[in-house]
N, C-alpha and C positions, 0 to 999 in steps of 0.2 A: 568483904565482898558478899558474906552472908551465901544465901542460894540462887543467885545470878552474881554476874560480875565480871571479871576478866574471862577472856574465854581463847581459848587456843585454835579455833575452829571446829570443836567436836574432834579431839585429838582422839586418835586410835593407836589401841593398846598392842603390845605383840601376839597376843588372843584372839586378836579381834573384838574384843569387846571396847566400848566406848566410854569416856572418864564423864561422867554426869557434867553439862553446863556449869562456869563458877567453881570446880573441886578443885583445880589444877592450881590454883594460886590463892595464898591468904594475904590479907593485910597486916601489915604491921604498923602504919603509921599513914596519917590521913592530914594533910595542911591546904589549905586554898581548894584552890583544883586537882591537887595533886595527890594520889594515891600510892605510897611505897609498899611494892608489894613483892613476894618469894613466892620462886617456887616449891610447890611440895615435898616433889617426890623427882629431883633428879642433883644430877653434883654441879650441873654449868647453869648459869644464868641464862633462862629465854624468857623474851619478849611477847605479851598476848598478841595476839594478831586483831582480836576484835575484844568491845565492851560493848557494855546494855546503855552506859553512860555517852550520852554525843557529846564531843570535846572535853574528853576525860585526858588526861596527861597521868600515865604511870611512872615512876623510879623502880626501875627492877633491882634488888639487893641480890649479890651474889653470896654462897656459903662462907666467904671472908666476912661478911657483913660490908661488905661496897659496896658503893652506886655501880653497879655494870651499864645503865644507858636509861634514857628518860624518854621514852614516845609516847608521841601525839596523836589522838586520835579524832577522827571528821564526826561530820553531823550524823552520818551514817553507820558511824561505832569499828567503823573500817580503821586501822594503822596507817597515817600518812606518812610519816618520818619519825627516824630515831636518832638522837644521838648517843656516839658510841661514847663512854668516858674512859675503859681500859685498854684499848688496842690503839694501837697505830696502824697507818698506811704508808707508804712512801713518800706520797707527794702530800700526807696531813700526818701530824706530829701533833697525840695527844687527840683532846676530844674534836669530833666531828660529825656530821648529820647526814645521815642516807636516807633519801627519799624512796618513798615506796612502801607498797605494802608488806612484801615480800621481804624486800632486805635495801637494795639498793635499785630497783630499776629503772630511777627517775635521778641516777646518779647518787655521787656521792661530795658532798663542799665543807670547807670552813663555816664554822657557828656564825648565824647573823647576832646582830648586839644585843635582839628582845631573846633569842637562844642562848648569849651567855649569859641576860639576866638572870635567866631560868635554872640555868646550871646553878647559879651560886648561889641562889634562892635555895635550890634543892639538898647543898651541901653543907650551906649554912643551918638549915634545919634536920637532915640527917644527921650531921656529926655532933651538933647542941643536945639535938635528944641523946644520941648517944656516949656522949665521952661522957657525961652526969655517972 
């Protein structure tokens, strides 16, 4: 992501001081549209809220080295939906997709079929590079 890139919203620190644009997450691995990327400097896998890139799609790795979730982001570099790949819900078992910037407030549904395309796209190409 170099010195732009994913960006957390200008995340602030317990200081109060502010993490520069782009520091908060690197890349690790770059296919099609899709950017797999960690975070720095914490133990749980989060999600950028926004990119410099319109219609960027990230794979968030968590400290396991798993997919934690793969969001979408609009022309406006805003987070439309994510889908989760490690949690469950009640009424969804396994992966699913929250709409919303925030997390869910545009609900939360079962994967459409070009979203499970994506998943497996995603896993097919994270676990290839990886198991080598």
């Amino acid at each position: 992501m170099g010195g732009r890139g994913a960006s957390n919203g200008g995340r602030q620190l317990n200081d109060g001081t502010y993490l520069p644009y782009g520091s908060e997450f690197r890349t690790i691995l770059k296919a099609s549209n899709v950017k797999f990327i960690k975070q720095n400097a914490a133990v749980n896998a989060k999600d950028p809220l926004e990119t410099m890139t319109k219609g960027r799609i990230y794979a968030t790795i968590n400290d396991d080295g798993k997919i934690n979730a793969i969001s979408y982001y609009g022309k406006d570099g805003k987070r439309v939906k994510t889908i989760n790949l490690l949690h469950s819900h009640e009424q969804f078992k396994g992966a699913h997709t929250h709409i919303g910037y925030y997390h869910d407030e545009g609900g939360t549904r079962k994967l459409t079929a070009d979203e499970k395309k994506l998943v497996a796209f995603v896993r097919k190409t994270w676990y290839n590079r990886h198991s080598k």
